[in-house]
Biopython code that builds the backbone (N, CA, C, O; Angstrom):
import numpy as np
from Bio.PDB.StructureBuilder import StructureBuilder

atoms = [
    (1, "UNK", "N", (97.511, -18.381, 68.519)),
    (1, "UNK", "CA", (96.471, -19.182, 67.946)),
    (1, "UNK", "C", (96.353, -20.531, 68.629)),
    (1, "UNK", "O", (95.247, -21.044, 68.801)),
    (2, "UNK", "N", (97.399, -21.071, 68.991)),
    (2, "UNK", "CA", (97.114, -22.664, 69.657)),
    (2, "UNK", "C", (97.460, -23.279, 68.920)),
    (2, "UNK", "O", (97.714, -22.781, 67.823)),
    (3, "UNK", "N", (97.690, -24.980, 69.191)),
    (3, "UNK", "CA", (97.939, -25.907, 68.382)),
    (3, "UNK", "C", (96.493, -25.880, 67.528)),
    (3, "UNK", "O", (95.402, -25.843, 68.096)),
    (4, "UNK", "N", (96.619, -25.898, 66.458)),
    (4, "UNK", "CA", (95.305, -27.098, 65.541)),
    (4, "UNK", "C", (95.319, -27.930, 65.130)),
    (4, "UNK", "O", (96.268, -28.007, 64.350)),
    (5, "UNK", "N", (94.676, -28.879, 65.176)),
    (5, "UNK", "CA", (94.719, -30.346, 64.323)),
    (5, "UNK", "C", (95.163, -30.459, 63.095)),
    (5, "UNK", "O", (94.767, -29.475, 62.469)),
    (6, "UNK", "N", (95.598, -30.947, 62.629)),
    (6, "UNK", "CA", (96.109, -30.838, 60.986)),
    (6, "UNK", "C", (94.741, -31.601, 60.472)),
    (6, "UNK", "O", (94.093, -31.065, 59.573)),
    (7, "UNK", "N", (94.467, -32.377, 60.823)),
    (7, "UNK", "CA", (92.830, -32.480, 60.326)),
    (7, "UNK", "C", (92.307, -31.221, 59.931)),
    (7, "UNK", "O", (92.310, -30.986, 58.723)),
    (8, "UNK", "N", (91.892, -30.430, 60.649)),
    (8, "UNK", "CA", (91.320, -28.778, 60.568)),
    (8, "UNK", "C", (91.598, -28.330, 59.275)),
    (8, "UNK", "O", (90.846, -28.048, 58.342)),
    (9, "UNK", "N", (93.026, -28.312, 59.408)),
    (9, "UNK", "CA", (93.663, -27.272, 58.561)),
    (9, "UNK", "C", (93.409, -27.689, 57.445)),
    (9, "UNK", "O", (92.886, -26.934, 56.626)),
    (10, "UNK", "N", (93.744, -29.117, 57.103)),
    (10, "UNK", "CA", (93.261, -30.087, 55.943)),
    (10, "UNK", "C", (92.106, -29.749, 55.635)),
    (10, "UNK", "O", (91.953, -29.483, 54.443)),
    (11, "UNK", "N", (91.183, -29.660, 56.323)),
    (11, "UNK", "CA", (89.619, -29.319, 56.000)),
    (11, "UNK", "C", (89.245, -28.039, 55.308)),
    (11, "UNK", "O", (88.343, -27.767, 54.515)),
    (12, "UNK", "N", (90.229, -27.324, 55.860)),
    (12, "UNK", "CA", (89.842, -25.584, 55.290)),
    (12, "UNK", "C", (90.697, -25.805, 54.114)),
    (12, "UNK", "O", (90.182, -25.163, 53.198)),
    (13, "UNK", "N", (91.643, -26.341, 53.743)),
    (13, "UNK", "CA", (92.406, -26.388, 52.523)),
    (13, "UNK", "C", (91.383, -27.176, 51.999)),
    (13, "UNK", "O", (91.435, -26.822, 50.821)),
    (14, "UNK", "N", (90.188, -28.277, 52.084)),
    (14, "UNK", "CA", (90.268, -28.838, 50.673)),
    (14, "UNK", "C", (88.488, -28.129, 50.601)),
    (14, "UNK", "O", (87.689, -28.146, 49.665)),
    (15, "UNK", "N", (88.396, -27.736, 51.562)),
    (15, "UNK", "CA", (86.376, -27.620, 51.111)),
    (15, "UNK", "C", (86.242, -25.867, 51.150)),
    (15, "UNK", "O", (85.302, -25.380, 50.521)),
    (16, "UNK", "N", (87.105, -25.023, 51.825)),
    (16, "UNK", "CA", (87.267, -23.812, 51.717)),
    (16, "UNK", "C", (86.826, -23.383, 50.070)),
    (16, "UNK", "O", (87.307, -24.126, 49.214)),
    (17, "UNK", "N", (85.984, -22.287, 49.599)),
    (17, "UNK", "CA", (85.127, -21.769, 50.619)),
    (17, "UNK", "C", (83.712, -21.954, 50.232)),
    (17, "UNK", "O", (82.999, -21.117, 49.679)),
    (18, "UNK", "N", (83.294, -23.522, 50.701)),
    (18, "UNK", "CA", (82.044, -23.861, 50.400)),
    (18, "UNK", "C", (81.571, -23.371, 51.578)),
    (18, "UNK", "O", (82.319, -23.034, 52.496)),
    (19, "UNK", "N", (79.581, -23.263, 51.649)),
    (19, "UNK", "CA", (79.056, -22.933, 52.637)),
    (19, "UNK", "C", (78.375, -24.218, 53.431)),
    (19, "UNK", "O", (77.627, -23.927, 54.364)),
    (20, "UNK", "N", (78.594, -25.717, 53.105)),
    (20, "UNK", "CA", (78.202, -26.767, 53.652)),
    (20, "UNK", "C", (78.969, -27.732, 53.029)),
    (20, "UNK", "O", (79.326, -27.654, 51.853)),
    (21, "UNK", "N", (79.315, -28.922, 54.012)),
    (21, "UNK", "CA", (79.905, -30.013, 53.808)),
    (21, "UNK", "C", (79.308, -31.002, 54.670)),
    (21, "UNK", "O", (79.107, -31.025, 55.884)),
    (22, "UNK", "N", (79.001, -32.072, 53.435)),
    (22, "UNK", "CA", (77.894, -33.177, 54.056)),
    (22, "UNK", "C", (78.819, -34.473, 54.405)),
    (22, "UNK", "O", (79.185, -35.107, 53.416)),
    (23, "UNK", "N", (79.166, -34.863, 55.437)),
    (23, "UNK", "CA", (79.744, -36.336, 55.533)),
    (23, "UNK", "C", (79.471, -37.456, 54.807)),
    (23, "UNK", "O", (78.412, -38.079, 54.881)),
    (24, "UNK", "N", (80.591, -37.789, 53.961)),
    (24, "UNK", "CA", (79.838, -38.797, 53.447)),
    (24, "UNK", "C", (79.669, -38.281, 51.822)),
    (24, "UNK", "O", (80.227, -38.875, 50.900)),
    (25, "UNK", "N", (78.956, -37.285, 51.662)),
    (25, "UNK", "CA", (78.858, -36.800, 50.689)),
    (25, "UNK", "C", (79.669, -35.805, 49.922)),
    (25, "UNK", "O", (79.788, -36.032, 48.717)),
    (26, "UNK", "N", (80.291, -34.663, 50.450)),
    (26, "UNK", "CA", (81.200, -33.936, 49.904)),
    (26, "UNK", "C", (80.693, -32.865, 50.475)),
    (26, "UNK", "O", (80.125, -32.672, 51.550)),
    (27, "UNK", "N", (81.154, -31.823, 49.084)),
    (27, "UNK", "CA", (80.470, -30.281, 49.011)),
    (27, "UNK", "C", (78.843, -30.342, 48.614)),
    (27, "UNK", "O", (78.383, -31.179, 47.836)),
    (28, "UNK", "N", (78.225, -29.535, 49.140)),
    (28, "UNK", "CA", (76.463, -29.302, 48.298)),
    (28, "UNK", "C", (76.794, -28.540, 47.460)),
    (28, "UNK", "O", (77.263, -27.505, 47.935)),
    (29, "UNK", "N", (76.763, -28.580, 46.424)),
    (29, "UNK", "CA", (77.321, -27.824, 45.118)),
    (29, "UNK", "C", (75.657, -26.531, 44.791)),
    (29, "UNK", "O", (75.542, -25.490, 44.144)),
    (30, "UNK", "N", (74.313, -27.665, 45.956)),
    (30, "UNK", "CA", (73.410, -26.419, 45.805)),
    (30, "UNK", "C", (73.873, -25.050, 46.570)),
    (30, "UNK", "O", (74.115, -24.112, 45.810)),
    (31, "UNK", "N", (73.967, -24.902, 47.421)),
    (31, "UNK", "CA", (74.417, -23.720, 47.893)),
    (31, "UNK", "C", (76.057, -23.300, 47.508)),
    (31, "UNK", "O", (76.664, -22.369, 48.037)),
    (32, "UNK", "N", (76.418, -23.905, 46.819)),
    (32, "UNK", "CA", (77.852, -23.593, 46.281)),
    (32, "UNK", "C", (79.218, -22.431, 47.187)),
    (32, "UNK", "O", (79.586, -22.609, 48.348)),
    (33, "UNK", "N", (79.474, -21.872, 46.719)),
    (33, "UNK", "CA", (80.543, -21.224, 47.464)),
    (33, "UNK", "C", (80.139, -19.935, 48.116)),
    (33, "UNK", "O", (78.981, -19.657, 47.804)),
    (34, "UNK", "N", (80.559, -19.265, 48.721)),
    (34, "UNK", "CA", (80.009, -17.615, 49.161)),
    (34, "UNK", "C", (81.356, -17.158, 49.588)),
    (34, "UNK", "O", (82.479, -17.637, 49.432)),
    (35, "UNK", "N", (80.955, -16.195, 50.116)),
    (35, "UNK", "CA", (81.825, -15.105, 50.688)),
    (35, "UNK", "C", (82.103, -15.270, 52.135)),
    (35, "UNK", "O", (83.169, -14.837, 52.574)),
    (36, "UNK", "N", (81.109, -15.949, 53.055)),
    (36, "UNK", "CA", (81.608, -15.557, 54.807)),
    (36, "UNK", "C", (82.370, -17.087, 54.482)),
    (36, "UNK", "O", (83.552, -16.788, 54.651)),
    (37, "UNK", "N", (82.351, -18.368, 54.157)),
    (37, "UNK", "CA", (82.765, -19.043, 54.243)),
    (37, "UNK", "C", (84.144, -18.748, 54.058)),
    (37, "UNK", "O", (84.990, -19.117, 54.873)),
    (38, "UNK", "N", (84.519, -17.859, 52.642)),
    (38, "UNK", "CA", (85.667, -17.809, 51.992)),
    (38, "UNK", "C", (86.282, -16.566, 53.163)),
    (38, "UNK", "O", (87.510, -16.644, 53.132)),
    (39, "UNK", "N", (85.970, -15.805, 53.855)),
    (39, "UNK", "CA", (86.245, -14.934, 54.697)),
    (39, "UNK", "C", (86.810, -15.960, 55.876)),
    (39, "UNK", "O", (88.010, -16.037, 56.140)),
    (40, "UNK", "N", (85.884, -16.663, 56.483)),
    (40, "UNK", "CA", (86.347, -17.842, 57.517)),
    (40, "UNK", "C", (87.811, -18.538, 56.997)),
    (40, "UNK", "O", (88.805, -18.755, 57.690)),
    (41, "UNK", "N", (87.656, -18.759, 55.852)),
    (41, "UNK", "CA", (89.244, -19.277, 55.621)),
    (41, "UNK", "C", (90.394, -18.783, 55.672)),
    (41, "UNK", "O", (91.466, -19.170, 56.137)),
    (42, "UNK", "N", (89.881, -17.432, 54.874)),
    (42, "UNK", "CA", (91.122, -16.576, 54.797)),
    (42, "UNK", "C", (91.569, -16.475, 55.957)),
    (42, "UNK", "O", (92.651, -16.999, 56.222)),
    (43, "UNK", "N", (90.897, -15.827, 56.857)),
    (43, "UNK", "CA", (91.567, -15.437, 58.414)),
    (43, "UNK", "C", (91.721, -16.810, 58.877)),
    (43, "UNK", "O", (92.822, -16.666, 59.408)),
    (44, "UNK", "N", (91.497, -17.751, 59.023)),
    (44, "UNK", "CA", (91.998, -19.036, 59.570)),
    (44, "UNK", "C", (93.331, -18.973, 58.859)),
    (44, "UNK", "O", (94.124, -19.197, 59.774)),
    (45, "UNK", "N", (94.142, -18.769, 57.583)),
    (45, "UNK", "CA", (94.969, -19.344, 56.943)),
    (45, "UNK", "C", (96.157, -18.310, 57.307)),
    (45, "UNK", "O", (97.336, -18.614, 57.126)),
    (46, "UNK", "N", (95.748, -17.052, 57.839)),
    (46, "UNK", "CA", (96.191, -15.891, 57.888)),
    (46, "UNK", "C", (97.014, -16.276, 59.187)),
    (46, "UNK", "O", (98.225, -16.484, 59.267)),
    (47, "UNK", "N", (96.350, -16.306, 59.876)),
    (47, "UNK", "CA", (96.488, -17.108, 61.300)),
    (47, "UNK", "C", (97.569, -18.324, 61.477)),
    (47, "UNK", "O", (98.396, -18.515, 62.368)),
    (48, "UNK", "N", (97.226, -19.158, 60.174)),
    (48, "UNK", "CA", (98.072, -20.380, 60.313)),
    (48, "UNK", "C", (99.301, -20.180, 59.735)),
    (48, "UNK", "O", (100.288, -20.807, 60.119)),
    (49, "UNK", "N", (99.349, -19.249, 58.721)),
    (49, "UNK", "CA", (100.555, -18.895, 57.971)),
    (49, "UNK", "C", (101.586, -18.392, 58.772)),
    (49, "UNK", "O", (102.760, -18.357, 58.402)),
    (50, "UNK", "N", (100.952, -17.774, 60.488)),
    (50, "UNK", "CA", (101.848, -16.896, 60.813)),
    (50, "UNK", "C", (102.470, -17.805, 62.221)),
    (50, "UNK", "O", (103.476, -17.421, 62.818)),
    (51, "UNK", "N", (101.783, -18.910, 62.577)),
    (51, "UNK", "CA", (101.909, -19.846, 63.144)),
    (51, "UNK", "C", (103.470, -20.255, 63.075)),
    (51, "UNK", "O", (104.218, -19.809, 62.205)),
    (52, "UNK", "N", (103.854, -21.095, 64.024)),
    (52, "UNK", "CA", (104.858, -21.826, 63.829)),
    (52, "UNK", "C", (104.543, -23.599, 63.797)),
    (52, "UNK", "O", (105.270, -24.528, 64.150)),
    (53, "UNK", "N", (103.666, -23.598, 63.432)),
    (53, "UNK", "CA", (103.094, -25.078, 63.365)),
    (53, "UNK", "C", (102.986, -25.139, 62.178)),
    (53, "UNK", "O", (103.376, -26.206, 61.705)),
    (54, "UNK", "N", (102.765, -24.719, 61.773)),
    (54, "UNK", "CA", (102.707, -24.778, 60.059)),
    (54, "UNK", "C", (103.944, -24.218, 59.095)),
    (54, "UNK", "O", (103.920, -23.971, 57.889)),
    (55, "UNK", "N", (104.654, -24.145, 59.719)),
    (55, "UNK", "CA", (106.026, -23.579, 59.104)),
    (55, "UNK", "C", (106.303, -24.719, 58.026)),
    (55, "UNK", "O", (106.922, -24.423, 57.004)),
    (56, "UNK", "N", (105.768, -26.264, 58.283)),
    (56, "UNK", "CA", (106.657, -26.852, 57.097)),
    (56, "UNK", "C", (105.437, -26.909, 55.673)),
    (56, "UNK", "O", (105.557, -27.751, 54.783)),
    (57, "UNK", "N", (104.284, -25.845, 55.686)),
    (57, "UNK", "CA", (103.051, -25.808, 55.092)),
    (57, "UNK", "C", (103.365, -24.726, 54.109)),
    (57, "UNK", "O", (102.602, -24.521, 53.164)),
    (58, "UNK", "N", (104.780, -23.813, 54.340)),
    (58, "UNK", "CA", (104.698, -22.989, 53.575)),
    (58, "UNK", "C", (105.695, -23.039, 52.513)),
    (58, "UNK", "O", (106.722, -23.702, 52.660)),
    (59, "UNK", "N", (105.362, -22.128, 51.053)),
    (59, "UNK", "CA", (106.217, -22.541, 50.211)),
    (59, "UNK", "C", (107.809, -22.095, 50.327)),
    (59, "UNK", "O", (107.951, -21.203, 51.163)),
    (60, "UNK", "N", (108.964, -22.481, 49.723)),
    (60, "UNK", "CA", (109.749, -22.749, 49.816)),
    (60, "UNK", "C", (110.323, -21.565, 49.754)),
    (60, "UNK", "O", (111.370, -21.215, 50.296)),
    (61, "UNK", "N", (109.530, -20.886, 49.001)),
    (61, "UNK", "CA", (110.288, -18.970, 48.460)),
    (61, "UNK", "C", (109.188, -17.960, 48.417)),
    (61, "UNK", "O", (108.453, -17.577, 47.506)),
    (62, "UNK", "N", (109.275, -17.715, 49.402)),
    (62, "UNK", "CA", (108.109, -16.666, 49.831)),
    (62, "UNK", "C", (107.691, -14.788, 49.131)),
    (62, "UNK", "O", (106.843, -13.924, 49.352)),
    (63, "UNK", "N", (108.828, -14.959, 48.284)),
    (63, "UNK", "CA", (109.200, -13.707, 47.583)),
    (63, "UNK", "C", (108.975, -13.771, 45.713)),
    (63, "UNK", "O", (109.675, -14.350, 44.882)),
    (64, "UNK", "N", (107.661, -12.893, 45.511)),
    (64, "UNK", "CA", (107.343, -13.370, 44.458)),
    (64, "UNK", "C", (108.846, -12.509, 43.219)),
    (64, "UNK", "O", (109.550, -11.518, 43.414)),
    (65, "UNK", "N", (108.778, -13.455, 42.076)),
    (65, "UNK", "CA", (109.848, -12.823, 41.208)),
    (65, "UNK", "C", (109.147, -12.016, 40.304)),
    (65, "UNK", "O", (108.017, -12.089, 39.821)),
    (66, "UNK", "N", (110.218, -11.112, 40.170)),
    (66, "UNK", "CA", (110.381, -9.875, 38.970)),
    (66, "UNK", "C", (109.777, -10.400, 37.986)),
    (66, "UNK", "O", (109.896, -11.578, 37.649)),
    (67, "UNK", "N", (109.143, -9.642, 37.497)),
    (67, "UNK", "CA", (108.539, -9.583, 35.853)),
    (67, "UNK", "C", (108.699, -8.989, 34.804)),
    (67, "UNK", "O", (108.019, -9.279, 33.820)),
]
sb = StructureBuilder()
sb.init_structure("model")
sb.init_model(0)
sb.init_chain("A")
sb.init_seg("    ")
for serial, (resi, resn, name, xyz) in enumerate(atoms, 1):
    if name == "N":
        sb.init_residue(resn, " ", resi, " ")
    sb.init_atom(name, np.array(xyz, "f"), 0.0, 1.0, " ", f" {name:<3s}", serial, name[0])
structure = sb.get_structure()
């Protein structure tokens, strides 16, 4: 995958998965969330999870517990 900016990554973590983000302004809450956006993230995160740049991004215990 390459290095990415932690800017980036920051970006897909906080506006993920809107379909526009206005500078300045935020999210457009008119066109609200969708699906290719939320698709764009996932595989970006998929990607970053498997990264070694982001190793200190992930949680501490990766193994969900018994129920």
């Amino acid at each position: 995958m390459g290095t990415v900016p932690q800017a980036y990554f920051s970006f897909i973590m906080d506006y993920a998965p809107y379909f526009h983000y206005i500078p300045g302004t935020g999210v457009d809450t008119e066109w609200g969330r969708g699906p290719a956006p939320a698709a764009h993230a996932i595989d970006f995160l998929n990607e970053a999870y498997q990264s070694p740049q982001f190793e200190s991004e992930k949680p501490s215990s990766t193994s969900p517990t018994a129920a």
